[in-house]
C-alpha positions as a Markdown table, in Angstrom:
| # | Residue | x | y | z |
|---|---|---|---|---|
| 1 | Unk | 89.5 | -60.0 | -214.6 |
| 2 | Unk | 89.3 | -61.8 | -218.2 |
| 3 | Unk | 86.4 | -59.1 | -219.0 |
| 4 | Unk | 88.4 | -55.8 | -217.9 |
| 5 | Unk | 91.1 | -57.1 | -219.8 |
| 6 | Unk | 89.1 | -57.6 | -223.0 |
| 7 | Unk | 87.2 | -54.3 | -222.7 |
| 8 | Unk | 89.9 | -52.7 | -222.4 |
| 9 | Unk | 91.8 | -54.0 | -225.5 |
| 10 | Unk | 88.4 | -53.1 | -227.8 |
| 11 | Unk | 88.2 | -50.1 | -226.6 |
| 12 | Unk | 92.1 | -49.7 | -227.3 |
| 13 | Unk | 91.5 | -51.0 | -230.9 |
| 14 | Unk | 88.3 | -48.6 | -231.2 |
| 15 | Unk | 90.5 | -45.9 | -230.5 |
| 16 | Unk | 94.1 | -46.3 | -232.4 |
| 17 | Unk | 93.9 | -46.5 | -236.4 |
| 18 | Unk | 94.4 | -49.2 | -237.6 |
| 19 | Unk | 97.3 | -49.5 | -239.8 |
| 20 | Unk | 97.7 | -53.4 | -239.9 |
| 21 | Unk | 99.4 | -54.9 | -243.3 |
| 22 | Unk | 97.9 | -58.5 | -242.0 |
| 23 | Unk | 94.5 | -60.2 | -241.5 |
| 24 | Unk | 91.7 | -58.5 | -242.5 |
| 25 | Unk | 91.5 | -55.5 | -244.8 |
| 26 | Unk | 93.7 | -55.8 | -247.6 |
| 27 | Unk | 92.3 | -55.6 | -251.0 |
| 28 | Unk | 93.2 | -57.4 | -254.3 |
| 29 | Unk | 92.5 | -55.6 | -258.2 |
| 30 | Unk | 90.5 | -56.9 | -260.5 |
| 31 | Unk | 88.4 | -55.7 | -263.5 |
| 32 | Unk | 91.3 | -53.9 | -264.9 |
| 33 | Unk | 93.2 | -56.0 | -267.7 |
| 34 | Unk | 96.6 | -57.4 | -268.2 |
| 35 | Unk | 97.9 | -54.1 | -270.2 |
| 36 | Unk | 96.2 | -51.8 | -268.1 |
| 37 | Unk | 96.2 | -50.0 | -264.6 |
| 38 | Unk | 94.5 | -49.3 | -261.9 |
| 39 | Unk | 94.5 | -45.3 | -261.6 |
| 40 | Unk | 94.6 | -44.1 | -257.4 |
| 41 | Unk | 93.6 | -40.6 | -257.5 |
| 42 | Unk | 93.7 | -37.6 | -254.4 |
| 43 | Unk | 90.1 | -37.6 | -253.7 |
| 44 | Unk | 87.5 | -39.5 | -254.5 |
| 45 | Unk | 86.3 | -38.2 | -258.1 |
| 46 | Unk | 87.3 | -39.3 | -261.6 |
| 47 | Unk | 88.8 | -35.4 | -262.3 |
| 48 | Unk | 90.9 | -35.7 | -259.1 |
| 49 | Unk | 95.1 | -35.8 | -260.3 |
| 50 | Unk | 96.0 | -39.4 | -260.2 |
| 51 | Unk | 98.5 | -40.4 | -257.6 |
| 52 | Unk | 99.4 | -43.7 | -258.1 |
| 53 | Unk | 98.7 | -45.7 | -261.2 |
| 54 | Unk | 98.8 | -49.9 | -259.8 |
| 55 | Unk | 99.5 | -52.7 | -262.0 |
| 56 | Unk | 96.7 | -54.9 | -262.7 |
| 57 | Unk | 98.3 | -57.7 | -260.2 |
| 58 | Unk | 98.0 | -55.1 | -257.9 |
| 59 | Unk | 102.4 | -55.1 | -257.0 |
| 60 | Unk | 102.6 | -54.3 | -252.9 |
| 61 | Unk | 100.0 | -54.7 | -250.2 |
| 62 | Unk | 96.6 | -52.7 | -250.8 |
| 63 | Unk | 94.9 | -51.4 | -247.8 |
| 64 | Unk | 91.3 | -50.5 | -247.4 |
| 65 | Unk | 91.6 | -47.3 | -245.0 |
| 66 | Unk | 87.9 | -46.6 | -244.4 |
| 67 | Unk | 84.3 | -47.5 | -245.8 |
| 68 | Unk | 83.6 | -46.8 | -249.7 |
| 69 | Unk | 81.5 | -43.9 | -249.9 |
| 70 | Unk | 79.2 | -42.6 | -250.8 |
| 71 | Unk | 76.6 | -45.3 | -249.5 |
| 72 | Unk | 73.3 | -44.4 | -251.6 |
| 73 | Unk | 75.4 | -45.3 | -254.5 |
| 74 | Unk | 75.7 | -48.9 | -256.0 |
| 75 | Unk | 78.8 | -50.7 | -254.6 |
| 76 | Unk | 80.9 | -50.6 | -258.0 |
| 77 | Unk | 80.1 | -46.6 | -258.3 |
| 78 | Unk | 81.5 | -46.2 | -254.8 |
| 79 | Unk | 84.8 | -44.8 | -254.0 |
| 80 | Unk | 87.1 | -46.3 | -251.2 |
| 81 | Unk | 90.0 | -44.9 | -249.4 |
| 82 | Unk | 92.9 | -47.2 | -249.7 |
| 83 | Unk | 96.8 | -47.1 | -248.7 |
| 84 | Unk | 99.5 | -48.7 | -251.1 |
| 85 | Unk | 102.1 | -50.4 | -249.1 |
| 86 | Unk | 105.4 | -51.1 | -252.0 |
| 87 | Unk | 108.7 | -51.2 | -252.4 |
| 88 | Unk | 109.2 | -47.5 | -253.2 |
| 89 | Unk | 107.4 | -46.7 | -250.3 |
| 90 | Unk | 103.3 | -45.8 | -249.3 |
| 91 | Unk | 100.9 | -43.8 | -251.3 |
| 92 | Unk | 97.3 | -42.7 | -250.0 |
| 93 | Unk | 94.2 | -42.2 | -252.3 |
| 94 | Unk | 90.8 | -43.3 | -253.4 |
| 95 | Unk | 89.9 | -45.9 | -256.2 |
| 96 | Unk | 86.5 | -47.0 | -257.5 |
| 97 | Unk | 84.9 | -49.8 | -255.5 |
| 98 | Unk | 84.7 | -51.4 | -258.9 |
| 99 | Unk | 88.0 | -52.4 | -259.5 |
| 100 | Unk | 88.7 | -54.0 | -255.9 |
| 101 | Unk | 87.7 | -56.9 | -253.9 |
| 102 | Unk | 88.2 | -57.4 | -249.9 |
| 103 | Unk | 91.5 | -59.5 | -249.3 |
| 104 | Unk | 93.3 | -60.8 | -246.2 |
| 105 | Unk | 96.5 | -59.3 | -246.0 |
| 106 | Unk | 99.4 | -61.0 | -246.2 |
């Protein structure tokens, strides 16, 4: 019984998003200085419109939504799909792998 139990719980998780602000999967800024911020833009690409711009402390929970793409790129010329969790609500975009660093959430 243990084993149908657990299979079915994966293959729950495998199927639902996963939208969790805890554990695993958070991100924290760096490589962006004290004056500065860290710009979120609509797609990934440095001419997309910026959507969010996030202090350098990186205020609210950052979320990595997805793998960093695209993979024959080096890791810090990758873009990932994150989601900002803040006080004046949630914004969805893409920031350069660069600039982040996996987190667990809080």
């Amino acid at each position: 019984m243990f084993r149908t139990v657990t299979a079915t719980l994966v293959f729950i998780g495998a199927v639902s998003p996963s939208f969790a602000t805890t554990g695993a999967g958070c991100l924290n800024i760096v490589n962006v200085a004290p004056d500065d911020v860290l710009n979120m833009r609509a797609s990934a690409s440095s001419k997309a419109p910026i959507v969010d711009k996030i202090p350098h402390k990186g205020q609210g929970i950052l979320h990595l939504d997805g793998k960093c793409v695209s993979l024959s790129r080096p890791w810090g010329s990758r873009w990932c799909p994150i989601t900002r969790y803040s006080g004046d609500g949630t914004t969805q975009g893409w920031v350069k792998a660069r600039f982040v660093r996996d987190s667990d959430c809080p």
